[in-house]
C-alpha positions as CSV (number, residue, x, y, z in Angstrom):
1,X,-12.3,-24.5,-17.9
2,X,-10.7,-22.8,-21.0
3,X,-12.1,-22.0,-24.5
4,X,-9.8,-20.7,-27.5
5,X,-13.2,-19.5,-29.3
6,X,-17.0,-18.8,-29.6
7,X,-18.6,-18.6,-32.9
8,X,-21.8,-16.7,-32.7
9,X,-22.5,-18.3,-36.3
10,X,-21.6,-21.4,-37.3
11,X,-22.9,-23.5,-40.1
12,X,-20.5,-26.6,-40.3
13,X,-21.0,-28.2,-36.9
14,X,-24.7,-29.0,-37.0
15,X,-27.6,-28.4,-38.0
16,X,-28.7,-25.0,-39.0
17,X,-26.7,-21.5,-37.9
18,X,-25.6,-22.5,-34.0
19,X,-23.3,-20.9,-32.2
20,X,-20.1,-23.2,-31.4
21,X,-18.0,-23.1,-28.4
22,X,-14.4,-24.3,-28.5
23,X,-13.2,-25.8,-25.3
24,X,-9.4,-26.5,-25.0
25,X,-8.1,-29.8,-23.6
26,X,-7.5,-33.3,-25.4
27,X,-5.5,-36.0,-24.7
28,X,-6.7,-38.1,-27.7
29,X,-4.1,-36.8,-30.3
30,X,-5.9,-37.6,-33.1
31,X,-3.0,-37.3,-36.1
32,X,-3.8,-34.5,-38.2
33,X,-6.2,-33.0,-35.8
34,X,-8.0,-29.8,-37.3
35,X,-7.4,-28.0,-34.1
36,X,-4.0,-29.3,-32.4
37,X,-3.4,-26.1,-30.5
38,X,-6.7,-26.5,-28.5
39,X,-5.2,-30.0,-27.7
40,X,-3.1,-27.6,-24.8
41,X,-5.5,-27.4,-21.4
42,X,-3.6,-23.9,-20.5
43,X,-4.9,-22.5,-24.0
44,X,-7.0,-19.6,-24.7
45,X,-9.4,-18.3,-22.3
46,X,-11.0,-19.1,-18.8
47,X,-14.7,-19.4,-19.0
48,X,-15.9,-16.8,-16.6
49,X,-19.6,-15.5,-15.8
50,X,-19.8,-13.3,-18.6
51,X,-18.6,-15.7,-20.9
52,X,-22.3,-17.7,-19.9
53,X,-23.9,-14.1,-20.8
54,X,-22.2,-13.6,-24.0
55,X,-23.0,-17.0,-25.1
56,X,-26.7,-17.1,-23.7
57,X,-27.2,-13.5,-25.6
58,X,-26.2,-15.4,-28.9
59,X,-28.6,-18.0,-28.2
60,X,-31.5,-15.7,-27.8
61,X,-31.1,-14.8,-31.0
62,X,-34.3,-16.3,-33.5
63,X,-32.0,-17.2,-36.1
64,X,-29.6,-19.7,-33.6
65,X,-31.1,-23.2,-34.1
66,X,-28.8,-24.6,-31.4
67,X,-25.4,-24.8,-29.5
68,X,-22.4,-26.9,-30.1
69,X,-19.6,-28.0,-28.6
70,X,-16.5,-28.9,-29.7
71,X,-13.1,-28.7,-29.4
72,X,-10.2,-29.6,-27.7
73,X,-12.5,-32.8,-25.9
74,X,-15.9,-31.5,-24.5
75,X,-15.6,-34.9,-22.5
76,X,-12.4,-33.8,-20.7
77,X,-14.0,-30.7,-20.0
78,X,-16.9,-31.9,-17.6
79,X,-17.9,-28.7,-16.0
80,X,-19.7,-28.0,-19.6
81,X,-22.3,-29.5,-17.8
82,X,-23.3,-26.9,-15.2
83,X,-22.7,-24.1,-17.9
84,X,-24.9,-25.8,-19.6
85,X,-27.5,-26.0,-17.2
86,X,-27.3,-22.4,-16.8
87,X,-27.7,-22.1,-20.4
88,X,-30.6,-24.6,-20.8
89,X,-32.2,-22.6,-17.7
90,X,-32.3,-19.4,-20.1
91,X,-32.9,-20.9,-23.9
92,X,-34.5,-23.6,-24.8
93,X,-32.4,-24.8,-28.1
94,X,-30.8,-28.5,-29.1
95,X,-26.9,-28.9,-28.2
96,X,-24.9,-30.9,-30.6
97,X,-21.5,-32.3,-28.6
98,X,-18.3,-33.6,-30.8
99,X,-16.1,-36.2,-28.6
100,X,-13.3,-38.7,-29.7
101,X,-15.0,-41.3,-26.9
102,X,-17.6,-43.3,-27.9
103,X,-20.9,-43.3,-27.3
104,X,-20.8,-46.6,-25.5
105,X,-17.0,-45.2,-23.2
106,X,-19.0,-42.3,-22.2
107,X,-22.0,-43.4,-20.9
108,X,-19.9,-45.9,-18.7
109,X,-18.6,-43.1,-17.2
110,X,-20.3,-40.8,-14.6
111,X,-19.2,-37.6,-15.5
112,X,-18.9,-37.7,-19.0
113,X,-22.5,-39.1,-18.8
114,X,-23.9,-36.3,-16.5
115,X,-22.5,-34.0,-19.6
116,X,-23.9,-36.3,-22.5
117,X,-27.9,-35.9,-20.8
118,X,-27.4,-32.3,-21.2
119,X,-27.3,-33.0,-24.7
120,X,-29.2,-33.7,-27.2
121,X,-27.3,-35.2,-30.1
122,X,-23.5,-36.6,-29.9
123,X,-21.4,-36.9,-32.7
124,X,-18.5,-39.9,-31.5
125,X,-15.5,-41.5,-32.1
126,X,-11.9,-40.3,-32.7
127,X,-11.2,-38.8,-36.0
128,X,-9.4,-41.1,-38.1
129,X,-7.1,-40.0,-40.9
130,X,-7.4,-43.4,-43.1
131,X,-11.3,-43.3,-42.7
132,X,-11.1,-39.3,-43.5
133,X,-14.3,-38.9,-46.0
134,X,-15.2,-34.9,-47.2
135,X,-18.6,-35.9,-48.3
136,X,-19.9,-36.8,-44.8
137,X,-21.9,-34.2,-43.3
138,X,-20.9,-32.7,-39.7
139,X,-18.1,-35.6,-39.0
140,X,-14.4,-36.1,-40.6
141,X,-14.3,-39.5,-40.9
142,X,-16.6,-42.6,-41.5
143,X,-15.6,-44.4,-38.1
144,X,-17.8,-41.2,-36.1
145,X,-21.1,-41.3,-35.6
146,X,-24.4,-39.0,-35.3
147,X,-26.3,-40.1,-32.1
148,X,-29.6,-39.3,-30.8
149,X,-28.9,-39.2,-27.5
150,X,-32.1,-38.7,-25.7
151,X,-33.1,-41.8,-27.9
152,X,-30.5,-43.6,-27.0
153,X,-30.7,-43.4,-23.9
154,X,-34.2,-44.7,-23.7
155,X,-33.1,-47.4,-26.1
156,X,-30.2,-48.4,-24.1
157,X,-28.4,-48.5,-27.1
158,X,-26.9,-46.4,-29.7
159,X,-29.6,-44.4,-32.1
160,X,-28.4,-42.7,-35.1
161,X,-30.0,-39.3,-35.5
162,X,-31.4,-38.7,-38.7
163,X,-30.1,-35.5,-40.2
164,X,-32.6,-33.2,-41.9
């Protein structure tokens, strides 16, 4: 797996200061995507041992409310999940995920869904230009969603997460 960044401290992708991870990979091609170079699978930087130990260090931190990921498409990247696990193993924060797939297309998948119980709250759906709204929090456009997914999952059916 390849990332093109780590943000130790990021404010605008969840809630509270998280650190943000930005895995490379996407075959959505969302048009005016925010971060088309991290579309390429060959960009940035392999994920290596000490990448888990740089990013656990970060976590540790008492300020850090959480992890996110984003990209690039967390979903096409599923070996998130056993860094993740490693992670979890260590610090014991919530993980916000971004994907273009829905809720409802990844849970129908085994992978993806193995990755999405790692998680604890999923923000969905492709990003689309015509539904683009500024005034949403932590999404681009009005199509995307903020799931619970613990919740969900119990539910068997999509739960909004109520932002605080």
């Amino acid at each position: 797996m390849r990332y093109a960044q780590i943000r130790p401290y990021d404010v605008a992708n969840g809630e509270g200061i998280r650190v943000s991870i930005f895995v490379t990979g996407c075959t959505h091609r969302c048009p005016e995507c925010f971060n088309e170079a991290y579309q390429d699978f060959n960009f940035g930087q392999e994920w290596t041992d000490e990448t888990t130990q740089e990013v656990i260090s970060y976590l540790e931190r008492p300020e850090i409310s959480g992890l996110t990921l984003l990209g690039g498409e967390p979903m096409q990247n599923l070996y998130l999940a056993e860094i993740l696990r490693k992670l979890r193993a260590r610090v014991d924060k919530s993980v916000w995920i971004y994907s273009g797939y829905t809720y409802e297309q990844i849970i129908e998948h085994p992978g993806r869904r193995a990755l999405l119980e790692e998680c604890d709250v999923l923000v969905d759906g492709l990003f689309v230009l015509a539904l683009r709204d500024l005034k949403l929090r932590f999404r681009g456009s009005s199509n995307q969603r903020i799931i619970d997914i613990k919740e969900s999952l119990r539910a068997g059916e999509p739960v909004l997460h109520r932002l605080k």
